[in-house]
Structure formats: C-alpha cells, structure tokens
C-alpha positions as CSV (number, residue, x, y, z in Angstrom):
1,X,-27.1,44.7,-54.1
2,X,-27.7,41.9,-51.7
3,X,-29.5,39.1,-51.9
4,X,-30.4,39.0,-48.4
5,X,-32.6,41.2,-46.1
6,X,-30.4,43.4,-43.8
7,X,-32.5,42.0,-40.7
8,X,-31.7,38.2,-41.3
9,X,-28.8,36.7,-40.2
10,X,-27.0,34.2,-42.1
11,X,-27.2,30.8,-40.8
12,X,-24.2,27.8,-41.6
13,X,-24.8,24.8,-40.4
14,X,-22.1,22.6,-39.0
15,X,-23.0,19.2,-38.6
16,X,-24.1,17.5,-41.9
17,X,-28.2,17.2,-41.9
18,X,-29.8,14.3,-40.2
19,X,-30.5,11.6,-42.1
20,X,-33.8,9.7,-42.4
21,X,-34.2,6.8,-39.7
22,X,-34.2,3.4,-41.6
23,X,-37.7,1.4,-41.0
24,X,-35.5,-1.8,-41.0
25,X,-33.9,-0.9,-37.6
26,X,-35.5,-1.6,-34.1
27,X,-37.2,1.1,-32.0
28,X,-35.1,1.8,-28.9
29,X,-37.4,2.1,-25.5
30,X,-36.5,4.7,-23.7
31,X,-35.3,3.0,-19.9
32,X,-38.4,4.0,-17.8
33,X,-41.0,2.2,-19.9
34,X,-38.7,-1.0,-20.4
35,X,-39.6,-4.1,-18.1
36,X,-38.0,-4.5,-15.0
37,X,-35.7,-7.8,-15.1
38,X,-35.4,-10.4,-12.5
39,X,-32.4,-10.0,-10.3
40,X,-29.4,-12.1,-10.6
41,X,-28.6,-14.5,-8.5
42,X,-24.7,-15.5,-8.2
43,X,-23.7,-18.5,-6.5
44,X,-22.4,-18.7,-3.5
45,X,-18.6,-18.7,-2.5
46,X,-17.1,-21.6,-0.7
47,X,-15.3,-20.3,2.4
48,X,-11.7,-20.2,1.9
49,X,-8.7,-21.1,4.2
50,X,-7.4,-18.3,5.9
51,X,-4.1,-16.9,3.8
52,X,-0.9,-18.0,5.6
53,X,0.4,-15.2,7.8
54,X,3.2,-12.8,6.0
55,X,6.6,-12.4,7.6
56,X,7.5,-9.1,8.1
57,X,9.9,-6.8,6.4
58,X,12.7,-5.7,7.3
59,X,12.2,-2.1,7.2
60,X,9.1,-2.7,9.4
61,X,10.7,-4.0,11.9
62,X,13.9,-1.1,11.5
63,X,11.8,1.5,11.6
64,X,9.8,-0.1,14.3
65,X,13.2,-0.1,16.3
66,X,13.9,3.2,15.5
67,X,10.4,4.7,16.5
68,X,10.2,2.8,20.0
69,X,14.1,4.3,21.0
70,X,13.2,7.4,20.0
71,X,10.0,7.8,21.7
72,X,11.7,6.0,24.8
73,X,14.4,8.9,24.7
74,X,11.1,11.4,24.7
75,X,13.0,13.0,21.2
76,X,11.7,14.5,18.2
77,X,11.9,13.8,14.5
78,X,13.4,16.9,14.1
79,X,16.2,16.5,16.8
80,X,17.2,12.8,15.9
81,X,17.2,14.1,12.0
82,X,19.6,16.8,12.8
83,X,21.8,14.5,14.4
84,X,21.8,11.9,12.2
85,X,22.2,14.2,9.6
86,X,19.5,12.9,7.7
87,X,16.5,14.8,6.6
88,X,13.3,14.8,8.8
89,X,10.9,13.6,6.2
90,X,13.0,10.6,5.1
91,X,13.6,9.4,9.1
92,X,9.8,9.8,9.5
93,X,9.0,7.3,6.3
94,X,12.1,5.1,7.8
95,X,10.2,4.6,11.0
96,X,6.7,3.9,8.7
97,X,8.6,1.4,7.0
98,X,8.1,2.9,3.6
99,X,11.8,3.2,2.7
100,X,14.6,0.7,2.9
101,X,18.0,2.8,4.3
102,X,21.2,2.2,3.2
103,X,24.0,0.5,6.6
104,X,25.1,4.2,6.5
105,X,22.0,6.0,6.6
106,X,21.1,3.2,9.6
107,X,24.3,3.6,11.1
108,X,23.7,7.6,11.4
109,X,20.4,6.9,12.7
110,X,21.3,4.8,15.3
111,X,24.0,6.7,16.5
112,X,22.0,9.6,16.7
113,X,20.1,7.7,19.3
114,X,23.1,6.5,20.8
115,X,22.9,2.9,19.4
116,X,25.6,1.1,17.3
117,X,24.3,-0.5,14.5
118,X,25.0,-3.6,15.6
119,X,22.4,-2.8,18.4
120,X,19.9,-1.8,15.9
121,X,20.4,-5.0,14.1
122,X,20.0,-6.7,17.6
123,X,16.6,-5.2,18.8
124,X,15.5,-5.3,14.9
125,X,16.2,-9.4,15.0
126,X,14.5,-9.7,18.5
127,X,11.8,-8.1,17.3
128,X,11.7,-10.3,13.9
129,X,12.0,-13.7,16.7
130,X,9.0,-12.0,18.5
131,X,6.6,-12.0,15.4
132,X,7.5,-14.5,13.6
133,X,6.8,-17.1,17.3
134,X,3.3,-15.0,17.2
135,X,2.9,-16.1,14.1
136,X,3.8,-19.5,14.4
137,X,1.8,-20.2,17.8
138,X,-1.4,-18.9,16.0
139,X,-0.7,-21.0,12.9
140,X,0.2,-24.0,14.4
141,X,-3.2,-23.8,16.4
142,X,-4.9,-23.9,13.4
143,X,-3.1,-26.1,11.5
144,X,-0.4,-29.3,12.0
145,X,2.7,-28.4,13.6
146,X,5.6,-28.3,12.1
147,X,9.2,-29.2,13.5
148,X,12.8,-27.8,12.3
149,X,16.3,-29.3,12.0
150,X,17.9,-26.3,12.0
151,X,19.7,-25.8,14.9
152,X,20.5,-22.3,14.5
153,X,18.1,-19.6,15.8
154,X,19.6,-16.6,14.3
155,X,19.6,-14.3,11.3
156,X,22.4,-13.6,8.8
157,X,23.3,-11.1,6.7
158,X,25.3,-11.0,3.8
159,X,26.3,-7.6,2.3
C-alpha cells in the first residue's frame, strides 16, 4: 500500500531551503523609509572654444552635385538610375553622401545626366571652393587670420 493519502499531492521542492539570516549582518531599509540625501552639486564647466569647422567630404559635395543637376533637369531617381545603369537605392545614398562611388560608377552617373565626369569633378570642386571660403570668412572673424603661400587654388587628384 501507499504511504500517502490519495487526496494529497506530492510536493518536491526545487530550490534548496532558506537558510537562517545571520544576526551579524546589517538590516537593509527598504527605499521609502531611508533619508532623503542632499542633492549633488557638480561644478560648473568652463566654456569651451568653439570646435574648428570640418571640411567637407567628398562624397558630400558629389552627391550634392548630383542631386542639384538632377533636380535642375526635373528627373527622377528612378529615370537617372536606369540610365546610369546603377540601381536606384545606391544613386539615392550617393546623393546623401553615405557611399563613396567608384570613377566608373561617377562617370555613369554623370553621363546619365549628360555631364562628363570631368564636369562633375568641376561643379564638385566649385562647390568644395564655396564652403571651404564660408568657412574660412566665419573663422577668420573669430579668430587671427591666416595667410597662404600657396599660389595654387586648385584640387588634385591622384588615382
């Protein structure tokens, strides 16, 4: 027979019991009926010189390019994709700047908007020679001005 009653269920515990608390250790207070503490007080920051202005990046000023001749034409993503033969997503994050095309993926897109490359490169540097004076009129307000040697103003590059 059974040494239990058919009504009773059997019980199995699964954590180990609890053990006594030790006397030694301090009472924790539960959060509500702790004092309040004084607010901190952090010092306060010097003010800092503004950060120097960033030059732009190239494929911000590309894509920039790109997105002003195509919006002159009054043409889509999707017709200048097809054209270029490029897909429309990856012309759209070329015009945000977020990817840096290849010459031949910049060559098809310029084409497509009936620009050589070498134009691209053109209206890209004019518009690198327009920021970069912006920049340098506000900072040399603020600051000393400076004077180049150079007697280039142009950009090169090297492949």
């Amino acid at each position: 027979m059974r040494n239990q009653a058919p009504d009773e269920a059997r019980v199995i515990p699964l954590r180990p019991a609890a053990t006594p608390a030790r006397t030694d250790a301090p009472a924790v207070t539960p959060r509500h009926q702790r004092p309040a503490l004084a607010p901190q007080v952090r010092p306060a920051r010097e003010p800092q010189a503004p950060a120097p202005a960033r030059e732009p990046l190239w494929r911000d000023l590309v894509g920039d390019v790109l997105r002003r001749e195509r919006l002159a034409q009054e043409r889509t993503l999707k017709d200048v994709a097809e054209a270029a033969r490029i897909s429309m997503p990856y012309l759209s994050e070329l015009e945000r700047g977020r990817k840096e095309a290849s010459s031949e993926v910049l060559a098809a897109a310029a084409h497509a908007l009936g620009l050589g490359l070498g134009d691209l490169l053109s209206l890209a540097h004019g518009e690198l020679t327009r920021r970069t004076r912006t920049t340098r009129a506000t900072t040399a307000t603020r600051a000393t001005p400076t004077t180049t040697t150079s007697p280039y103003n142009g950009l090169c590059l090297a492949a």
